[in-house]
N, C-alpha and C positions, 0 to 999 in steps of 0.2 A: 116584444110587445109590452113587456112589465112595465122598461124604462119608458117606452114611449108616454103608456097611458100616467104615468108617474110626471113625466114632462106637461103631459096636457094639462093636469091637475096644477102643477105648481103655477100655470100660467095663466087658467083660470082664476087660483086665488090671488097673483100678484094684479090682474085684471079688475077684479072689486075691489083692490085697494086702492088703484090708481083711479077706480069711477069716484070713491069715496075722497080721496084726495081734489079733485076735481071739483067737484061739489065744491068743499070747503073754500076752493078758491075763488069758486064763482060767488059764493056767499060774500064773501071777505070783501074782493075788489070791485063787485058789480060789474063784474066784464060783459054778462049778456052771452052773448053769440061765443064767445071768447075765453072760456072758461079753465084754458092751458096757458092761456097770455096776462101775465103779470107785467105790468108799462112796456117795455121796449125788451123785454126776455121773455124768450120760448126755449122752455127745457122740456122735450120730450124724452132725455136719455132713459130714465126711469120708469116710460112707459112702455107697456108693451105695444107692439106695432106703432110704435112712436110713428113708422113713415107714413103708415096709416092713415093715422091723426094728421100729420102735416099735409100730405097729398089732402084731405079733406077741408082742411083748413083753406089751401090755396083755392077748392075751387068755390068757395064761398071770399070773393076779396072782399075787404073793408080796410078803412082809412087807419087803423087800429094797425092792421097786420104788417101795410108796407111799412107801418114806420120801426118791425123791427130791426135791432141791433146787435140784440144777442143769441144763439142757434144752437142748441145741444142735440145732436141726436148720436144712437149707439151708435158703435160700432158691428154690433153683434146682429142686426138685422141682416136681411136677404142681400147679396153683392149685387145682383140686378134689381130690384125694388129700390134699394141705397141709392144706384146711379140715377132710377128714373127719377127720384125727390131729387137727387142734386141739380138736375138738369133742369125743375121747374123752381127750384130755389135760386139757380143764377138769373131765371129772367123774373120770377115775381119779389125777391126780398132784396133790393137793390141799394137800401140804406144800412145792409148786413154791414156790421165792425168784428164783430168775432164768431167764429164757427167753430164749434167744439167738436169731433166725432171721435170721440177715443174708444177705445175696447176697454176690458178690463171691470167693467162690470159685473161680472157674471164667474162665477170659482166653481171647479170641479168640483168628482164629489169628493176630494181631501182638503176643498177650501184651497184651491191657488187659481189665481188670477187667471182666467183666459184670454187669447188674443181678442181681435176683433175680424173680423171680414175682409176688411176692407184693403182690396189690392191695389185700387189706382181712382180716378178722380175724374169726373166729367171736364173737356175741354171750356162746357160754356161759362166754368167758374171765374174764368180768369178775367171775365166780365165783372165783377165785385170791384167795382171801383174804389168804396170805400173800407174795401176788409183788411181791417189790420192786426188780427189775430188769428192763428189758423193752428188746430190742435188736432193733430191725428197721432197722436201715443198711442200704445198697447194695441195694434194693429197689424197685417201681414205685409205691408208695404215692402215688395223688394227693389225697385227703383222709384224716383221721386217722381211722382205728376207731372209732366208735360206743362202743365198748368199754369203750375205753382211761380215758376222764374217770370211769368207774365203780370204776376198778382205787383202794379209796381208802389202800392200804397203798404206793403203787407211789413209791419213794424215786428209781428214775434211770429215767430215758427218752429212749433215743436215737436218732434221726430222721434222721441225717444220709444225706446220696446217696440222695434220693428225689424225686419231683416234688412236693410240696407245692408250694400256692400259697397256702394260709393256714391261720393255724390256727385251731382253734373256740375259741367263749368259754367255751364248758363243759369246756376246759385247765384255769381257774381255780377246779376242785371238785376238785381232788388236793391236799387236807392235810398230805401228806407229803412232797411231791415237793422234791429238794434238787438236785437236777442233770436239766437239759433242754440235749439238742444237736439244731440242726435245720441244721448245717451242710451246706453243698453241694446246697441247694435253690430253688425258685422264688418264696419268701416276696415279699410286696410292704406288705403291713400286718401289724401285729401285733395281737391283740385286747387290749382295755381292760383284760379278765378277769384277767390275766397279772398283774397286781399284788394280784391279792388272793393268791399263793403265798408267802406268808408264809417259808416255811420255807425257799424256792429261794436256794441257797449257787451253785452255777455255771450260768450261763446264756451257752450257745455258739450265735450266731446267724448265723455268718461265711460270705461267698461265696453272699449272697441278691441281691435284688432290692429291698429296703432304701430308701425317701427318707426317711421323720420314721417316730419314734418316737411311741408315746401317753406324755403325762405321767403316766399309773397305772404306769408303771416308777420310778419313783420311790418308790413306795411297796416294794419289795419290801427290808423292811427287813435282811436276813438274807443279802443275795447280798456274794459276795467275790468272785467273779470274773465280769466282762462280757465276752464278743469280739464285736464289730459290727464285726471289718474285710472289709474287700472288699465292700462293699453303695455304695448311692446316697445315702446320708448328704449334707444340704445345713445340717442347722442339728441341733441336741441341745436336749430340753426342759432348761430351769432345776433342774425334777425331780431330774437328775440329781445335784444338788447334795446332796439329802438322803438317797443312800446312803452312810450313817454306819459300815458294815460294809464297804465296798470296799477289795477291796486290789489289784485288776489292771483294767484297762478300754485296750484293745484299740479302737483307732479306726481303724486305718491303711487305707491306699487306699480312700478315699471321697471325697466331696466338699466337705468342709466349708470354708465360710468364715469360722466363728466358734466360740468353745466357752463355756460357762456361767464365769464366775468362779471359780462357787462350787466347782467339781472341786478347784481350789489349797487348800480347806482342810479336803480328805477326811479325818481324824485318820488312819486305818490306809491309807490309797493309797500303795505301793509303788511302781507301774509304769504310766504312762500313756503309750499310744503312738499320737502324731498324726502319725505318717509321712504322708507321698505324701497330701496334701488339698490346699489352696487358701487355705488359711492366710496371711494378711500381716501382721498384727497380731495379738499377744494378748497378757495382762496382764501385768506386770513378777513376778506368781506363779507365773505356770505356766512363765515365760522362766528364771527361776532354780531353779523347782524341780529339783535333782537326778533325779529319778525319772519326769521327762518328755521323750519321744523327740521330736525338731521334726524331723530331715532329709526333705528331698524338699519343703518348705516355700517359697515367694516368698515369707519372712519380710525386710520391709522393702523391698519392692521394689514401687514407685507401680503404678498400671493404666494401660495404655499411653492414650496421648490418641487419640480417637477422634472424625473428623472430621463429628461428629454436633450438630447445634443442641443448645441446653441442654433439660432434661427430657427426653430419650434415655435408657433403662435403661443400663448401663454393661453391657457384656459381660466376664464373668471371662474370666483368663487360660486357656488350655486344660491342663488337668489332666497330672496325668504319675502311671503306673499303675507298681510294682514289682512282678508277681507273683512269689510263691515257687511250689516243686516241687508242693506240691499244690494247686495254684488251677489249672483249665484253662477257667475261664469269666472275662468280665470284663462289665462292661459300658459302651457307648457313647452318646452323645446328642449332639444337633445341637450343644452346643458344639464338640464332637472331643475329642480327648485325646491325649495322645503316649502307649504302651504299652510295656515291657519284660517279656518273657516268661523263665522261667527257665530255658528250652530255650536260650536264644544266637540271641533272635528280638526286633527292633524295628518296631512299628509305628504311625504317626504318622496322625489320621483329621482331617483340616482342618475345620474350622468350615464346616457347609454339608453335610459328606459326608451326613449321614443328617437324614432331617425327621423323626423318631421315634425315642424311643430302642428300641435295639437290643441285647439280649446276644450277644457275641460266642465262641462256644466252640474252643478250639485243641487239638489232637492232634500229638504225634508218633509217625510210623508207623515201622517199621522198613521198610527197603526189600524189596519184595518185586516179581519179573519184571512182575505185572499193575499194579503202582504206580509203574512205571520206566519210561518209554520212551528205548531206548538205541539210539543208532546204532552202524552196523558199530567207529566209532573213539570213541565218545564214550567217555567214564568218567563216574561218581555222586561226587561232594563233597562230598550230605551225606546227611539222613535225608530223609524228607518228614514235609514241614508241612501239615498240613488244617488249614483254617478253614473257620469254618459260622458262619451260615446258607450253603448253596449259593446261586448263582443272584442273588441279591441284588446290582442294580448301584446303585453308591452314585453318587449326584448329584455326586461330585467325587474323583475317585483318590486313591486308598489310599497310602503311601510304603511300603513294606518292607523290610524288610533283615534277610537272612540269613546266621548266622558260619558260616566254612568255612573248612579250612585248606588254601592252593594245592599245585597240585600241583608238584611239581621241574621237571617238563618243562614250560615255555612256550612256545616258539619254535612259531610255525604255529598258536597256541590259544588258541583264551577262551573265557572264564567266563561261565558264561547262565543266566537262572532261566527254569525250564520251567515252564508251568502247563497242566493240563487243560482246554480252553476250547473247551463245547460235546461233541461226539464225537470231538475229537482234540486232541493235544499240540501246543502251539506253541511259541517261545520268546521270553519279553518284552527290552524292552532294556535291558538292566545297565549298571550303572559298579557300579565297583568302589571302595572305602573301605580304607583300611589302621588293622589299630590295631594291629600289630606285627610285626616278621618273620616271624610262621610265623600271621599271624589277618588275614583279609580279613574286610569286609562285601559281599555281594552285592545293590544297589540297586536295585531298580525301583516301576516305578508301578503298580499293576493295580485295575482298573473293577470288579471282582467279585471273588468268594472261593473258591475251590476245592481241588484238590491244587497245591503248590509244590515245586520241588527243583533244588539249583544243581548245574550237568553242565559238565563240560571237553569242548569239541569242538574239531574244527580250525577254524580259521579261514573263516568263512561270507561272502560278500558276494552282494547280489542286487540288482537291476535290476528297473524296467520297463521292458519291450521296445517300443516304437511302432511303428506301421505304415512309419513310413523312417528305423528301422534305431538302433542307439546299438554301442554299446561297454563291456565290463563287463571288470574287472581287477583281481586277486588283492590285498588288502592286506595276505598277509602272506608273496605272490610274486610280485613285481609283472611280472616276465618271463610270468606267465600269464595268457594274455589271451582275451579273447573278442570278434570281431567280428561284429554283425550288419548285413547290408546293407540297403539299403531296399527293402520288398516281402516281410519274411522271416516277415512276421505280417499280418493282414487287422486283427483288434480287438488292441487291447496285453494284454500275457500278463508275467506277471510268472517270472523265471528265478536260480534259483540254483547259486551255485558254490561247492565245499570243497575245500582242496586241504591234502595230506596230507605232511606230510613221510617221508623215506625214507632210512633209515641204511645209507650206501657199505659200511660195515664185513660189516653183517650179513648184507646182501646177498651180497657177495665171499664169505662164509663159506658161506652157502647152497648157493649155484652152486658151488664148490670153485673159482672163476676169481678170478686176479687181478684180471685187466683187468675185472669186469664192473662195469656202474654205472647206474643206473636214474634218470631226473627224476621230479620230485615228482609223487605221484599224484593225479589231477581227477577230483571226482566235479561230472558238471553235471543238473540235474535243472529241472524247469519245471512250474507250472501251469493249462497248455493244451492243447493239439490235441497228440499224439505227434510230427508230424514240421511243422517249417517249409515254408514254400512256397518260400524261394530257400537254396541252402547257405550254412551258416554256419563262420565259418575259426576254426581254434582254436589258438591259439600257447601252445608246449611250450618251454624249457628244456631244451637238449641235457643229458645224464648230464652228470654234474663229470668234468672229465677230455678230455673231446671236443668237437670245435671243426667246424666243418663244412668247413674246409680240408682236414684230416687223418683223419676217421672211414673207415671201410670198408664202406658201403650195407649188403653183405653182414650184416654184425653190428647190424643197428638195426632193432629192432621195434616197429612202434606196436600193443599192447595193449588188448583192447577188452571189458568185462565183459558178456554181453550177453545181457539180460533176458528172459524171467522164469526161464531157467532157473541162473542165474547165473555161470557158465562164464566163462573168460577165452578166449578169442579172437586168432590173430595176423591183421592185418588189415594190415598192410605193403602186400601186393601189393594191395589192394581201394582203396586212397587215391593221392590223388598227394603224396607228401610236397616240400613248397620246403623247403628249409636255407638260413638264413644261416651267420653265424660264429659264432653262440651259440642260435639258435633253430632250431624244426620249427615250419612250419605245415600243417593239412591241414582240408577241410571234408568238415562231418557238416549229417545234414540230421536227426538226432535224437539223444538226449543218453542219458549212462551214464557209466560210470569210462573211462577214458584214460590211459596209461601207456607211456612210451616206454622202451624198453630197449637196450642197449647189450652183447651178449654174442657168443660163439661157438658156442653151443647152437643148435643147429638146432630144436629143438623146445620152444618157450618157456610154451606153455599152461600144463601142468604146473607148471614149476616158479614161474609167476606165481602160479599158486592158493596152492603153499605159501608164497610171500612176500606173500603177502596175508594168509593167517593167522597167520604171525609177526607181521608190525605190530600182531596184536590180541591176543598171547597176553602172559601177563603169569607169568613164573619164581615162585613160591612154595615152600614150604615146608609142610607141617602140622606141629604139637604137639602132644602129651598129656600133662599135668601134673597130677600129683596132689598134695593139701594135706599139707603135712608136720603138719600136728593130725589129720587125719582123712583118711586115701589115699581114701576114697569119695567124695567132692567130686572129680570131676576136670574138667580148664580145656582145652576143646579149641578149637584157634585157626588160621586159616591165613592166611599172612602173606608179602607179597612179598619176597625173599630181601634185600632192603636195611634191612628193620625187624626181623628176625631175631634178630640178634645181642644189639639194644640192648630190645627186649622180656625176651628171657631173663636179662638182666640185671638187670630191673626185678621181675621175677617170682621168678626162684631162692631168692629169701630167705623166701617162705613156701610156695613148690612144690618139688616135685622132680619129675624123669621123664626118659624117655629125650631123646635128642637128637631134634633135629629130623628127618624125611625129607629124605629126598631130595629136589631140585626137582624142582615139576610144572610144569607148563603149563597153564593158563585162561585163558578167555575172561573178561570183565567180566559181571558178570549172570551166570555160569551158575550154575547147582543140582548141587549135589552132596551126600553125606549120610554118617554116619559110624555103623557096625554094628560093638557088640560081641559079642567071639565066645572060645571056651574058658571057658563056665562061669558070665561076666560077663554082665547088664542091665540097663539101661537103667532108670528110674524112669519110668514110660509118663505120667504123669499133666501131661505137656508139651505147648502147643497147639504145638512144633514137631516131637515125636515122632510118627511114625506106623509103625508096625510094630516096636517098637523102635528104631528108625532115627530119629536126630536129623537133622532139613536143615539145612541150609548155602547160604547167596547168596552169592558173591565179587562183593566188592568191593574193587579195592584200594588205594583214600584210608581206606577206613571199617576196622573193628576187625570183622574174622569170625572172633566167638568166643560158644562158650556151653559155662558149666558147670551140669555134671551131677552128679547124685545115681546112681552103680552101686550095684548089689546084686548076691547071686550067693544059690544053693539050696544052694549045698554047704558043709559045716559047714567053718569057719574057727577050730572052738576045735583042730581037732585036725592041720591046717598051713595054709601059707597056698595062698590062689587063683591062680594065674598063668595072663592069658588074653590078648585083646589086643584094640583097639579098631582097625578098618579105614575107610580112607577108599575111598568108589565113586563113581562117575558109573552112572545107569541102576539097571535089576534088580541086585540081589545075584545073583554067579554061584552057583550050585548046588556049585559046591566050595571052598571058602573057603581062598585060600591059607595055608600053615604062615608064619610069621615067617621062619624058615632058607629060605625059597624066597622069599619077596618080592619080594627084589632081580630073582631070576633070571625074576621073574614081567611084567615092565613095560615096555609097551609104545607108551611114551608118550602123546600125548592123545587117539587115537583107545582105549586100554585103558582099562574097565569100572574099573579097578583103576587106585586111584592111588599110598595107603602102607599099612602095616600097622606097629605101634607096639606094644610090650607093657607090659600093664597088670599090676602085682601090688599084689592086699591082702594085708596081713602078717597071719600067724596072733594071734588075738584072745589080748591079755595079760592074768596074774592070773586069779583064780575067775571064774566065770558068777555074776552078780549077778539074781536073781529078775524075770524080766520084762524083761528086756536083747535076750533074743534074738542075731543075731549082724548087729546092723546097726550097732552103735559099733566103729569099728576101732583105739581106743586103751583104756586103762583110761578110766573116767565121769569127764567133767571136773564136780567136787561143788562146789556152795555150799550154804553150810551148816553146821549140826555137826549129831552125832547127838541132842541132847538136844531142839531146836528142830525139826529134820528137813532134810531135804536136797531140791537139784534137779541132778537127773543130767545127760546130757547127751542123753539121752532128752525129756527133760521140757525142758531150753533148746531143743532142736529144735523141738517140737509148741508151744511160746510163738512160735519165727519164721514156724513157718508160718500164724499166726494173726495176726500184726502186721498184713500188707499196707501201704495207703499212710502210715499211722501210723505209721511207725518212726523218721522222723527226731524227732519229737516223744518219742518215748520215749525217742533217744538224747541230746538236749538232757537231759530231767530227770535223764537217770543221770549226767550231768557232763562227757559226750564234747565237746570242743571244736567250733567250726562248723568251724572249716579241716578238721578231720579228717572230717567228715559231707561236707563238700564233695570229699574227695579221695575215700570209699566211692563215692559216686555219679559220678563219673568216671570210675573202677578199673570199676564195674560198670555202666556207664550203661545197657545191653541188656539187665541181667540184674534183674529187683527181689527174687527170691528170695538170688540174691546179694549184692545189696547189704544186705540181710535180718541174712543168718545172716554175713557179715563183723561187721556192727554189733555184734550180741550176742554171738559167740563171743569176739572177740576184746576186749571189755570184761571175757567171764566169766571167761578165762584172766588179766585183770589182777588179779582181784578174786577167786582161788583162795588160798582159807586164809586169806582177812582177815574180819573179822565184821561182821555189821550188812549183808554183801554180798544177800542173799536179800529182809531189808527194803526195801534202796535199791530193787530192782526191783517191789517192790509198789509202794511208792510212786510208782515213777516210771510203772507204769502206770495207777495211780490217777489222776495229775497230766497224763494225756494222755488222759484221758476210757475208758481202754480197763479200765472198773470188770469187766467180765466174766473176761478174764485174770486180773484181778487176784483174782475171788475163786476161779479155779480153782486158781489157784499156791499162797492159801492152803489151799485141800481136799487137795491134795496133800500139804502140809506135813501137818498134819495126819492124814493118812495115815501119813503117817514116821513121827509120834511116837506113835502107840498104835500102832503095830509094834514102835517099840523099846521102850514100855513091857508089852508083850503078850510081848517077847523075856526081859526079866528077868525079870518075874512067873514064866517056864515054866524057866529055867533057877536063879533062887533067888537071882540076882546083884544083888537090890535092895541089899546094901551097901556093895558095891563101885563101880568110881568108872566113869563113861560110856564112858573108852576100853577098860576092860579088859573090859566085859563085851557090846561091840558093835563088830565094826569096820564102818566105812561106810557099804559095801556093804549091808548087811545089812538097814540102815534108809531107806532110798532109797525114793524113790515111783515 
């Protein structure tokens, strides 16, 4: 009932947003009746019950509506509501050119992309005489529309992130068709039919399921661009040889051990790229050609000799896979393959691991309490790793290796990869790999696939216990020992020990006692019977400082945490403690935490509990930073007081805000969440928002940070907002502290209340531009001029949040270097909206007042498959310039020259 009423909530609030949207539109363009239709484009994807809205739309017609052209609706609406608008959109919108219904809107709650609904496609579509664009990405699609092969105007068709498993032959009755993507599906053949497309200019087939091609690819005389990377490629038809029109072909991470000659004398081939195959020979054309990629190749390198009689097939070498950022599938076969993932993940599958081939799909999850298992001292190093298939044991162990960067403190601790195995957590056995000062690999073998994640714990060692008795002893305190006698166990029981280090300093500081001094904390645990049958002795480490010549009985407490209600315990007088000259022995006949102490406090319970949970608590700070382009972007982060300094140093030069908090105190793993308040909220449309309220996991090796998109209701043209963003543990209290009280307000880590930070938007600069509204907080950053039209910074916005995983592709064709693409996605690795709008904004601020800026980005969405953007950026444009022509016409300034009789603003879409 939580999530549902949670659900309703989020949907509510994204509901006023889009009323409030709506508005502004109607304001803007004077649509009247019409107040979702901007000229010839209806974008409902972004609203809710978008079918809603369109079904109510159609049963009001007007001259307005049939002449649209362009159609977004989700994916993620009702699969019978969906078909009933399709069904009245093929007979009422008849002059439709493009129909958008992708999924992928909407992200779990760890933020990934979800499908869409959509399994199949009303018959009446195929009535769209004039559609020639048709986008169902990120959807359930497992065969193609019926439809679709009748559509015979339909110029691009895009398939990609669906389940496809093949396509029909009757693909090849679309006369028109110049661009097919069927990226990120289950393909395995491809039909015959497929070459009689005459007219197909890009064909995107990449991250299938792929072995041979049909030689009827070769006939498609008209194509310039092929991508076949990431498939099962073992050989390429001769075919290929007679596309005479190629200028790009896209081989990389397959299997190939040979390629056609005849590629080397394509007349227009640009770009051929043979990455990552199996490659050891090929022609002295293709080796010299300039325009051909060989790395990841055993180019020149014999086939290992194989102690096999003659007439033996020759087994290839095993393959080696590079995926980029958006491939999360790969696949595997009984040869193996070595793997590199572009998370900072290796995995090596030995010849033998699988009798079939297998695709193997990988995730990274942001860490969340139900995907973490932490102990009282452990800490998280990295994110977690799912691999799938689940459950699947492979006939021979897996190698993997996970980057992590160590943590400062080592002494008493190592590094361990945890895997979920079965109904509980275990942890495999690690070595460790160095590939530089501050970058470990974390090594192990695992039999199966599931969640992964490398955890810093103290020092672990375990034993099997036999019926007469052994001996178990700390390796990373070897004065800590454990004796079992013979008799102490009936069957063998397997028993573990952790032992904790324990800082003299902090202790002293605690206790307000010089002299005090505590040995290293044991925690002993087992999986048998609760108690032994003879007692078992357990040797302690006197506190540093004390010798058993010179201590004072009086001051020495053996400590005892004792289960289930978890309490610390003086247990002195209950034991007989032996002292040497450096040791305490004393026997337990069942197992727990053990801690000897060394004080004048008569009452030690207490103050063991709070030196128990200082060992766990970790000093931080929080942040609020806002973007010096835009104060409403603001970067909220919390951060252990050692990373502080040298973060805001890294960050100041495109944020500003207040100083840090004060230090808190957290646990590893806790939840906490951050509530703005004075006026300010929160963009609700976050799988991490829930009531306004952003959550927050501390961790602190990893980066706990997320920015946000604020808004406020109160007009900003006429001063600015000043409100403030708080951090909480628990319910929001019912009275939210003032800023000027904060300080006075805090109560350390048991307080609800951690910081309070003030946020200001500056009052909005220059005129109110038509349809702006008050959600730009600087003047419109414009490309453009007035005579061609403009794109505000409204309109660069609503192009980021339509990229999705696309964007690194778009940022390549606009000219952005890779190192700089590589550094975005590291600055935001948590964030993909962030890493989004850094891309495009800060390209469009380089690219303010130069010309030709507006084209580059059609283009470069054209060049990245994303043709729907692209003809929306033109309708806009187009918008601009019969308003600015619609401005002179009414004011008589057709003589005069563009700047004098329009400024900017004026013409903006």
């Amino acid at each position: 009932m939580a999530e549902v009423a949670e659900e309703l909530e989020l949907e509510a609030a994204a509901t006023e947003d889009a009323a409030r949207d709506a508005a502004d539109a109607a304001d803007a363009e004077g649509a009247g009746d019409l107040p979702l239709l901007i000229g010839s484009r209806l974008s409902l994807d972004l609203y809710p019950g978008g079918c809603h809205r369109l079904l109510h739309l159609l049963a009001q017609p007007s001259a307005q509506l049939l002449e649209v052209q362009f159609l977004r609706l989700s994916g993620h609406e009702d699969p019978q509501l969906l078909e009933t608008t399709l069904a009245q959109v093929a007979c009422s919108l008849r002059h439709l050119r493009s129909l958008v219904l992708r999924g992928g809107q909407r992200r779990d709650v760890l933020g990934a992309c979800v499908r869409g609904s959509l399994t199949t496609l009303p018959a009446g579509l195929s009535g769209l005489t004039r559609l020639a664009h048709l986008d169902l990405s990120f959807n359930s699609l497992e065969t193609l529309p019926g439809c679709i092969p009748q559509m015979r105007g339909l110029s691009a068709l895009l398939l990609s992130y669906n389940l496809l498993s093949e396509l029909p032959e009757a693909l090849g009755a679309l006369p028109a068709l110049s661009f097919l993507s069927a990226t990120h599906n289950c393909l395995r053949t491809l039909p015959t039919a497929l070459g009689a497309l005459s007219t197909l200019q890009r064909l995107d087939l990449s991250e299938n399921l792929l072995d041979a091609l049909p030689p009827e690819i070769g006939d498609l005389s008209s194509l310039t661009e092929l991508n076949l990377a990431s498939n099962r490629l073992q050989s390429l038809p001769s075919s290929l040889g007679g596309l005479r029109s190629l200028r790009l072909l896209v081989l990389h991470s397959n299997l190939l051990t040979s390629v056609p000659t005849g590629l080397a004398h394509l007349p227009l081939l640009t770009r051929l790229d043979l990455r990552d195959n199996q490659l050891r020979d090929v022609s002295p054309e293709l080796l010299d050609a300039p325009f051909v990629r060989l790395r990841g190749n055993p180019l020149g390198e014999a086939l290992p000799a194989l102690p096999s009689p003659p007439g033996t097939p020759v087994i290839p070498e095993m393959p080696r896979l590079f995926l980029n950022s958006d491939s999360d599938s790969f696949p595997v076969t009984p040869q193996g393959c070595s793997v590199t993932l572009a998370c900072g993940v290796r995995l090596q599958f030995p010849a033998g691991a699988t009798a079939t081939p297998v695709s193997i799909r990988y995730r990274l999850w942001l860490p969340e309490p139900r995907l973490v298992p932490l102990g009282p001292h452990d800490t998280l190093l990295s994110r977690v790793l799912e691999l799938q298939p689940h459950g699947v044991a492979f006939q021979q162990e897996v190698g993997l290796w996970l980057l992590f960067v160590p943590p400062r403190a080592r002494r008493c601790r190592e590094v361990v990869v945890r895997t979920l195995n079965g109904d509980g957590w275990s942890d495999l056995e690690t070595h460790l790999e160095g590939e530089g000062p501050k970058r470990l690999w974390a090594h192990c073998q695992v039999p199966h696939f599931s969640w992964f994640l490398v955890v810093s714990r103290p020092v672990s060692n375990a034993c099997l216990v036999p019926p007469e008795g052994t001996l178990l002893y700390s390796s990373g305190n070897p004065g800590v020992k454990v004796t079992f006698p013979p008799g102490a166990t009936e069957e063998p029981r397997q028993v573990y020990m952790q032992v904790v280090r324990v800082a003299g300093r902090e202790l002293r500081a605690l206790l307000e006692e010089a002299g005090a001094a505590a040995s290293p904390l044991v925690c002993l645990s087992q999986n048998g019977p609760p108690n032994f049958l003879q007692p078992v002795t357990v040797q302690l480490p006197l506190p540093p400082g004390v010798t058993g010549l010179s201590l004072d009985r009086s001051r020495l407490h053996l400590l005892y945490r004792a289960p289930p209600e978890a309490v610390w315990g003086d247990i002195t007088a209950q034991v007989a403690l032996e002292l040497t000259h450096v040791y305490a022995r004393f026997q337990v006949t069942h197992f727990s935490w053990y801690w000897l102490w060394y004080t004048a406090k008569t009452c030690a319970q207490g103050l063991a509990r709070r030196a128990w949970e200082r060992l766990r608590l970790h000093r931080v700070s929080l942040i609020a930073l806002q973007r010096r382009r835009d104060p409403q972007q603001v970067l909220l982060q919390c951060l252990p007081l050692s990373k502080v300094d040298a973060t805001l140093r890294r960050l100041l030069e495109r944020y500003r805000g207040p100083e840090p908090s004060d230090t808190v105190e957290m646990f590893e793993g806790e939840k906490f969440f951050a509530a703005f308040e004075g006026g300010i909220d929160v963009d609700a449309d976050r799988p991490d928002c829930v009531q306004g309220r952003v959550c927050f996991v501390f961790y602190s090796h990893l980066k706990n940070l997320k920015e946000v998109y604020v808004t406020t209701t109160l007009d900003r043209r006429a001063q600015a907002v000043r409100g403030q963003v708080s951090f909480y543990r628990g319910a929001v209290p019912e009275e939210v502290p003032e800023e000027a009280e904060a300080a006075r307000h805090q109560k350390g880590t048991d307080s609800p209340w951690m910081a309070t930070l003030p946020i200001k938007l500056p009052r909005l600069r220059g005129p109110k531009a038509p349809g702006q509204g008050t959600s730009l907080s600087l003047a419109p950053l414009n490309l453009g001029d007035v005579e061609t039209g403009f794109l505000t910074q409204s309109n660069l916005l609503s192009v980021a949040r339509r990229l999705g995983p696309d964007w690194p592709a778009v940022a390549l064709h606009l000219g952005m270097p890779y190192r700089e693409l590589q550094r975005i996605r590291h600055e935001f690795r948590d964030d993909l909206d962030g890493q989004i709008c850094h891309m495009l904004f800060s390209w469009a601020e380089r690219q303010s007042g130069q010309p030709g800026a507006v084209g580059r980005l059609v283009q470069a969405l054209e060049q990245s498959d994303r043709l729907d953007i692209a003809e929306e950026v033109r309708a806009v444009l187009e918008l601009g310039r019969r308003k600015y022509e619609d401005s002179i016409r009414r004011t008589s300034l057709a003589s005069l020259s563009p700047s004098a009789s329009q400024s900017p603003e004026s013409a903006q879409a």
